[in-house]
C-alpha positions as CSV (number, residue, x, y, z in Angstrom):
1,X,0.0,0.0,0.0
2,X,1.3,3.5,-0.8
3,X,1.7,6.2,1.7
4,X,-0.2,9.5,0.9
5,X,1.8,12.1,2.8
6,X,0.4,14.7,2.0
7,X,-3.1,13.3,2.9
8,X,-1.7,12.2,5.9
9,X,-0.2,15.6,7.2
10,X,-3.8,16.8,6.4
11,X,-5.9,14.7,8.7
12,X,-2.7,14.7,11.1
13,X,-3.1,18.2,11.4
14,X,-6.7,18.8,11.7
15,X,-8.4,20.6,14.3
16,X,-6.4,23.7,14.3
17,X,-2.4,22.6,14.5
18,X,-2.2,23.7,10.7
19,X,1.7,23.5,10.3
20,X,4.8,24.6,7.9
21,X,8.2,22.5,7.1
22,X,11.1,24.4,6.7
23,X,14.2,23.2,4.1
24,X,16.5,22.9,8.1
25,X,14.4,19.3,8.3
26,X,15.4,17.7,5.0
27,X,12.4,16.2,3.8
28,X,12.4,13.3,1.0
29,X,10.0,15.1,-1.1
30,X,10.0,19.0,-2.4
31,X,9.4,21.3,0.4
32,X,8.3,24.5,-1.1
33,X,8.2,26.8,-4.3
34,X,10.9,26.8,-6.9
35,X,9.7,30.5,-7.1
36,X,9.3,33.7,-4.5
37,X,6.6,34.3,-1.4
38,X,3.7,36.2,-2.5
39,X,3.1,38.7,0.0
40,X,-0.7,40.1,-0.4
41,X,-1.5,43.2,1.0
42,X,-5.8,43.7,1.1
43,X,-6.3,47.5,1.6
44,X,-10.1,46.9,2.7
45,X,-13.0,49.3,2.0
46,X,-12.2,50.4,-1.8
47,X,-9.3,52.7,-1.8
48,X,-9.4,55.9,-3.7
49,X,-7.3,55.0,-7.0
50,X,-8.0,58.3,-8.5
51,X,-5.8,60.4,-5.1
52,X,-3.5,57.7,-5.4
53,X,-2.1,57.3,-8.6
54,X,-3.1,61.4,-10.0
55,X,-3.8,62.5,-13.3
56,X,-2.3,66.4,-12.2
57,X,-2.3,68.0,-15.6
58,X,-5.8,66.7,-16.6
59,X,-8.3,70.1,-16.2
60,X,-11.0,66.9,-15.6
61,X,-9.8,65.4,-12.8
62,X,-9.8,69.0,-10.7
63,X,-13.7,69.9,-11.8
64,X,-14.8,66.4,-10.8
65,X,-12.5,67.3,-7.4
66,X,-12.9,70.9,-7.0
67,X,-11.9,70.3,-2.9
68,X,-11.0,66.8,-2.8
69,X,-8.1,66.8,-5.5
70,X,-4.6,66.9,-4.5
71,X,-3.1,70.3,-5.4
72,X,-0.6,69.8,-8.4
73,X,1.9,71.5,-6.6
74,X,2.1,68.6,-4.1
75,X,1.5,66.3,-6.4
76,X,4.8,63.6,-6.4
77,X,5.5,63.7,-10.3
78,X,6.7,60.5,-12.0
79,X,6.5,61.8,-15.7
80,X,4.5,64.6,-17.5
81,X,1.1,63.2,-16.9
82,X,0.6,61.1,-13.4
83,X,2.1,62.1,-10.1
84,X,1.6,60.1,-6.3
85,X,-0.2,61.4,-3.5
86,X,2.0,62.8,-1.7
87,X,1.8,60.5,1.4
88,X,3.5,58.0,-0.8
89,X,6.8,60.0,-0.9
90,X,8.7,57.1,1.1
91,X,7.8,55.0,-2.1
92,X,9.3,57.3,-4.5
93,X,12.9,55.8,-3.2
94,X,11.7,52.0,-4.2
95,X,10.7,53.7,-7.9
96,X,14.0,55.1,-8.7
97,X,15.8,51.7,-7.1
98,X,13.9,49.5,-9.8
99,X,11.8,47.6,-7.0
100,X,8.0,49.3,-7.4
101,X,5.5,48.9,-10.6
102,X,2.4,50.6,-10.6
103,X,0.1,48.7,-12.5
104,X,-3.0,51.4,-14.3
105,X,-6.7,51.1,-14.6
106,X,-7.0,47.7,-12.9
107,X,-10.3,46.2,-13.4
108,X,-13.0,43.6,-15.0
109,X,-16.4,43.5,-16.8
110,X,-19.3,44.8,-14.9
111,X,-17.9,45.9,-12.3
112,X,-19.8,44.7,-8.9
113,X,-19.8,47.5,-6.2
114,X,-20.6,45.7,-3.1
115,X,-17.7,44.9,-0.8
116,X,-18.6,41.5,-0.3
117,X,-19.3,40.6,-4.0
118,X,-16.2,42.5,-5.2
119,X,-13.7,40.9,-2.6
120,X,-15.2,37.9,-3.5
121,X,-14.1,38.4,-7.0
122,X,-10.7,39.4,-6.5
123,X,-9.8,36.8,-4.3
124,X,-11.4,34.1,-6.5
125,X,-10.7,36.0,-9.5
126,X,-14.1,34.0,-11.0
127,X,-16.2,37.7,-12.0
128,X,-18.7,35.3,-13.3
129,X,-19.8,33.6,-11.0
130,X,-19.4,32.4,-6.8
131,X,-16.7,29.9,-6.9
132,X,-15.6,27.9,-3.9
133,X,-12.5,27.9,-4.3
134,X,-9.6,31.3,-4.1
135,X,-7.1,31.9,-6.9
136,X,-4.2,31.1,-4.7
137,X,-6.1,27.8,-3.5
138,X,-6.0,26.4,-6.8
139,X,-2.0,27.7,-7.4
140,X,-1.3,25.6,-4.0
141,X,-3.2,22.8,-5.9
142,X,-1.1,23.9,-9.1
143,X,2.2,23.5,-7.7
144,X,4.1,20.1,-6.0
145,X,4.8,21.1,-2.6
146,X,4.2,18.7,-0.1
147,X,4.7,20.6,2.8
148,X,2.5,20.8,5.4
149,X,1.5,24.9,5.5
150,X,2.4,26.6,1.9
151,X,0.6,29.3,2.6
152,X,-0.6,31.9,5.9
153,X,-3.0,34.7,6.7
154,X,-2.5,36.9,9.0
155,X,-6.2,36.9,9.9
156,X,-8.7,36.2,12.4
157,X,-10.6,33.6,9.6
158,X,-9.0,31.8,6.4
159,X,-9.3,34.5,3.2
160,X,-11.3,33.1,0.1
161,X,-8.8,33.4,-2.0
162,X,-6.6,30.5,0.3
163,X,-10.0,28.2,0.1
164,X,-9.9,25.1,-2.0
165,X,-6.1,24.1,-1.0
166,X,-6.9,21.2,1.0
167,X,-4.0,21.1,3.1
168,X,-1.4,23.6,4.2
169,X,-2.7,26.8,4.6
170,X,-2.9,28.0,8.1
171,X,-4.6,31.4,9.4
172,X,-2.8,33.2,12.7
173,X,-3.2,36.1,14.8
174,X,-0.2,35.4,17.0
175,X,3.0,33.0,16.9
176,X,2.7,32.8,20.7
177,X,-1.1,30.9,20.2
178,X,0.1,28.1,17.6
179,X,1.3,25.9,20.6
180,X,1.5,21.5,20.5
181,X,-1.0,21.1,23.1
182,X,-0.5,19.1,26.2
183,X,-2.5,16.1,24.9
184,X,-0.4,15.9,22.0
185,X,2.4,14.4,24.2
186,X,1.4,11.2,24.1
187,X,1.3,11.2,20.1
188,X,4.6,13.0,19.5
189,X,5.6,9.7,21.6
190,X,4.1,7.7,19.5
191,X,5.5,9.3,16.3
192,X,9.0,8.8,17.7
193,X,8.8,4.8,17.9
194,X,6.9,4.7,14.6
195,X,9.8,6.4,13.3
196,X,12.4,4.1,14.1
197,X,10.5,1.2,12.4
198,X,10.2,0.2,9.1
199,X,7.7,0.8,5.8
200,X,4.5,2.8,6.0
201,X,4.7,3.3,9.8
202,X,8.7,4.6,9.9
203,X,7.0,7.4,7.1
204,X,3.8,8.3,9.4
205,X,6.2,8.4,12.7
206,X,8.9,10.8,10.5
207,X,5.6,13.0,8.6
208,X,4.2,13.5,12.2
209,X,7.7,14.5,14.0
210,X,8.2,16.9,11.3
211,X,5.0,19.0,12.0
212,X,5.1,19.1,15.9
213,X,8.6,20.0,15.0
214,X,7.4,22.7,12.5
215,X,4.8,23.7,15.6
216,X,7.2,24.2,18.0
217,X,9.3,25.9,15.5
218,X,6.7,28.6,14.7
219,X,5.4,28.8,18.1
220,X,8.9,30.1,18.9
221,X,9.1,33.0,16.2
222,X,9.2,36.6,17.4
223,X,8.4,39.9,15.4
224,X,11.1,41.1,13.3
225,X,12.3,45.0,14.1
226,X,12.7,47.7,12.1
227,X,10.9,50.9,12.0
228,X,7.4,49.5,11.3
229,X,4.2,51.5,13.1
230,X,0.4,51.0,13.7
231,X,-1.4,47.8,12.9
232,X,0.1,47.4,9.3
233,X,3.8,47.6,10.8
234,X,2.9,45.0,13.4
235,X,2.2,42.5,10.8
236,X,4.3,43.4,8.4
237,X,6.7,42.7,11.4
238,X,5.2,38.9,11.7
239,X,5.5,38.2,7.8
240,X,9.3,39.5,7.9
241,X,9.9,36.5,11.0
242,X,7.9,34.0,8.3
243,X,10.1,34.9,5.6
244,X,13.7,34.9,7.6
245,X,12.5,31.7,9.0
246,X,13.0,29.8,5.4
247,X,9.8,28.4,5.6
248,X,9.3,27.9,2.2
249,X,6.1,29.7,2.0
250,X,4.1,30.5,-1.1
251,X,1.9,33.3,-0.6
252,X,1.1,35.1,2.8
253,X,-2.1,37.5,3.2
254,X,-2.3,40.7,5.3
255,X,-5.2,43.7,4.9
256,X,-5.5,46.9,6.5
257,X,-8.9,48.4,6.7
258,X,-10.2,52.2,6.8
259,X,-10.3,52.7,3.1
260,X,-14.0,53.1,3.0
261,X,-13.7,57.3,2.4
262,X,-17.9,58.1,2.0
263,X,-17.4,61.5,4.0
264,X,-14.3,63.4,5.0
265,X,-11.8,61.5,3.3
266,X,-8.6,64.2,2.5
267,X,-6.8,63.7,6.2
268,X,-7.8,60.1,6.7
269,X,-6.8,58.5,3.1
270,X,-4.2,60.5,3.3
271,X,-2.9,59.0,6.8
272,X,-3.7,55.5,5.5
273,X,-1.4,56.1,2.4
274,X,1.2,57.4,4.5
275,X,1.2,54.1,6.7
276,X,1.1,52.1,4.0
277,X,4.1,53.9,1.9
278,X,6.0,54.2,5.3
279,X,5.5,50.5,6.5
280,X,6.3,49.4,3.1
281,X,9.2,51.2,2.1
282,X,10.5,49.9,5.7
283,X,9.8,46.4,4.5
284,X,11.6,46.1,1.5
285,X,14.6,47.9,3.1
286,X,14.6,45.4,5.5
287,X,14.2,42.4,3.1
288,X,17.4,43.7,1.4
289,X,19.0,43.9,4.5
290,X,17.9,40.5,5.2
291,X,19.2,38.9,1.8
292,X,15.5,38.1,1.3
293,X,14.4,41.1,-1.0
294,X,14.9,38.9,-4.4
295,X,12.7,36.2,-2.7
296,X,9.3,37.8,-2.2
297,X,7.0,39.6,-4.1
298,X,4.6,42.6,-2.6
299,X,1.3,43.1,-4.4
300,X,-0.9,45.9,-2.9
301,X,-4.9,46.2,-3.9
302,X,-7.8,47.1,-3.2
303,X,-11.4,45.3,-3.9
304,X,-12.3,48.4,-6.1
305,X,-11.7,51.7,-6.5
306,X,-13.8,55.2,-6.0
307,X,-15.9,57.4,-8.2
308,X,-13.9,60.1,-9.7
309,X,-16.5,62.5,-8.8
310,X,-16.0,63.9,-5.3
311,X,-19.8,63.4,-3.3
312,X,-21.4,66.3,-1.1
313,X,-19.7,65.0,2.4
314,X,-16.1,65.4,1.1
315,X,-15.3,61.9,0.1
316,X,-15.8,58.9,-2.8
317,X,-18.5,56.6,-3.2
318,X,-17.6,52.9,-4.6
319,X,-16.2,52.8,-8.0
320,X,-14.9,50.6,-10.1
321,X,-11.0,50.8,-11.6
322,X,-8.0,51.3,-9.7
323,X,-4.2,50.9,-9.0
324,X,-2.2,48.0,-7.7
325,X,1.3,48.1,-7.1
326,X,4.0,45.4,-7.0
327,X,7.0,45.9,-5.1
328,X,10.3,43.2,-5.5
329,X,13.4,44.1,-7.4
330,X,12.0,41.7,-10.2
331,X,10.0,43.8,-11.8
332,X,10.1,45.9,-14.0
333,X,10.0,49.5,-12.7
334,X,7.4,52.4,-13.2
335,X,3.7,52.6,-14.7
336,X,2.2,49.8,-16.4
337,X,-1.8,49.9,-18.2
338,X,-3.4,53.3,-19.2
339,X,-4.8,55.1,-16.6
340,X,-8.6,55.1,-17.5
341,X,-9.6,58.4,-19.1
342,X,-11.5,60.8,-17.2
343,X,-13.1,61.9,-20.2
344,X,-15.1,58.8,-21.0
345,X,-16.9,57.4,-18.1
346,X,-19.4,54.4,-17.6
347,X,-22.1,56.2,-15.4
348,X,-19.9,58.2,-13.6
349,X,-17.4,55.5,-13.1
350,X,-13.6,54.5,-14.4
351,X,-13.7,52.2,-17.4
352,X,-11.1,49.5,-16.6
353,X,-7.6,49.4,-18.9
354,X,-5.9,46.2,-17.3
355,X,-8.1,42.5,-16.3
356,X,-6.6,42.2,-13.2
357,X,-6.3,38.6,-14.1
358,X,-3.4,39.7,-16.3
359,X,-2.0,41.0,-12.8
360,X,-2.2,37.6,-11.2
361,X,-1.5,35.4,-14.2
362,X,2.2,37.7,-14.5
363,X,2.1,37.0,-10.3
364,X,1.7,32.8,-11.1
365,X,4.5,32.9,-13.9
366,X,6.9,35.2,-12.9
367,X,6.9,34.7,-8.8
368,X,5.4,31.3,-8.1
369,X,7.0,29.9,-11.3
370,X,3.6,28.4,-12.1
371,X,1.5,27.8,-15.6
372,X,-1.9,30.2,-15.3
373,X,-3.4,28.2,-17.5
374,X,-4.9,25.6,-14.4
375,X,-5.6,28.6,-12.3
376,X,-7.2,31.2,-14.4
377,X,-8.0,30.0,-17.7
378,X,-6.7,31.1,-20.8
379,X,-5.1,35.1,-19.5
380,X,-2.0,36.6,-21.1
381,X,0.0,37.3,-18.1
382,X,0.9,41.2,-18.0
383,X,4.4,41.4,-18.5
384,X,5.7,43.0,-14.6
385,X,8.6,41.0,-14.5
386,X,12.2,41.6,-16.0
């Protein structure tokens, strides 16, 4: 009879103990990606594409935002036609390096304006219809790892976009809480004497050991430091201990909420982009410092994007097209996609320029090292990598 490891590690592992095998165990069989970790950075509540990535020489962008448009004299140019937000000025250093693109107009067909619906569709990137499974559930099915966690979200409840993986994803708060219970004593015994016999029980004794050991292992991580701040740094601290752990991991999920601007949005977005340009810019400086930065991949996005049209309480309403940006020194560097014409609306909203499937097809070939094809049907992958 053949043993199913990987089936095995997954019933093993039920109830909660969800673990991850590092390469410092030497397993028999491949232990993680031949490509980089996707990290994937949710900014929740539909941020404001439009005061991110600015048109500032377009006359149409300030009569839609007579008060809510970003002055062009503060306005972070990039070339004659789109500028940053200024918040984003900690960014501007990853741009001239080579490590940040800034992907245009990212979008799809009928655009669905509910947050539920629209997260729903990016992370199973299925517009059509209500899939089961997430687009990074069927990469983990995709690719041959057979470790026991490929993937983790730093979340209270597993993402969509993680579901249909089967085994190996695991969902945290905390290293500190992912602890080998008590009860689980008597079982790590009995994985140790399986291990030193032979056939099919010497493989369950060694598959077990490995993922208490891989328990133990995380359970033991700490924070990372660096100057990191507010929620966002906090985590981004966590994913930093993932990654200079070597735990082989394929894709880790993080989100950062507020981005919901329906009334007094200039200070607040503003704040937000500054925490996310600061915590980020801190990041990759520290994955450089770390040796790690050409092993990971930073995609920022947002479920959709706001109307261009300011509203009468000083903020957005849901919209439709936006930016998403990609930070590793694989890329390449600077604005990719038109940015959607202010000129030609679809009842009052941003007509899409880039599927964002394109974005994630480049994501599964040039990060994860993976074929599309399986994941997200026939989509010509948007060339972001070098």
């Amino acid at each position: 009879m053949s043993f199913d490891r990987r089936g095995f590690l997954k019933r093993a592992l039920a109830g909660g103990m969800l673990l991850s095998l590092p390469r410092w165990l030497g397993a028999d069989e491949p232990a993680g990606t031949a490509g980089k970790t996707l990290v994937l950075l949710h900014l929740v509540g539909g941020n404001d594409g439009l005061n991110t990535v600015i048109p500032y020489k377009q006359p149409r962008y300030r009569a839609l935002r007579p008060t809510l448009g970003v002055a062009a004299n503060q306005v972070l140019e990039v070339d004659d036609e789109l500028g940053l937000h200024p918040s984003l000025r900690p960014l501007l250093g990853q741009l001239e390096a080579g490590n940040l693109a800034i992907v245009n107009g990212v979008g799809y067909e009928r655009p669905d304006f509910s947050h539920f619906r629209a997260t729903e569709i990016w992370y199973t990137a299925e517009p059509e219809q209500s899939p089961r499974e997430g687009w990074i559930g069927r990469a983990l099915q995709a690719g041959s790892s057979q470790a026991p966690v490929r993937a983790i979200a730093l979340a209270k409840e597993q993402p969509l976009s993680f579901a249909g993986a089967g085994s190996g994803v695991l969902t945290m708060t905390d290293f500190g809480r992912l602890q080998v219970p008590r009860a689980q004593a008597s079982t790590a015994e009995l994985y140790e004497r399986y291990a030193g016999l032979q056939g099919t029980r010497e493989q369950v004794g060694a598959a077990g050991a490995e993922a208490l050991a891989v328990a133990e292992r995380i359970a033991r991580l700490r924070p990372a430091s660096g100057p990191f701040s507010g929620r966002l740094g906090d985590d981004l601290r966590k994913v930093l201990a993932l990654l200079d752990a070597d735990l082989q991991l394929e894709a880790i999920h993080l989100g950062l909420g507020g981005f919901d601007t329906h009334a007094g949005q200039a200070a607040p977005h503003a704040g937000l982009l500054g925490a996310v340009a600061n915590n980020l810019n801190a990041f990759q400086n520290r994955l450089a410092e770390l040796g790690l930065a050409d092993k990971v991949v930073t995609m920022v996005y947002s479920e959709f994007g706001r109307r261009p049209a300011q509203n009468a309480s000083g903020g957005t309403d849901h919209g439709s097209a936006g930016p998403v940006l990609v930070l590793s020194p694989a890329v390449r560097a600077g604005f990719h996609g038109a940015h959607p014409d202010l000129e030609t609306l679809n009842n009052g909203n941003l007509i899409y320029t880039v599927d964002f499937r394109s974005v994630y097809a480049a994501l599964l070939e040039g990060a994860l090292k993976l074929d599309p094809q399986p994941v997200l049907g026939a989509r010509e992958p948007l060339e972001l990598f070098a």
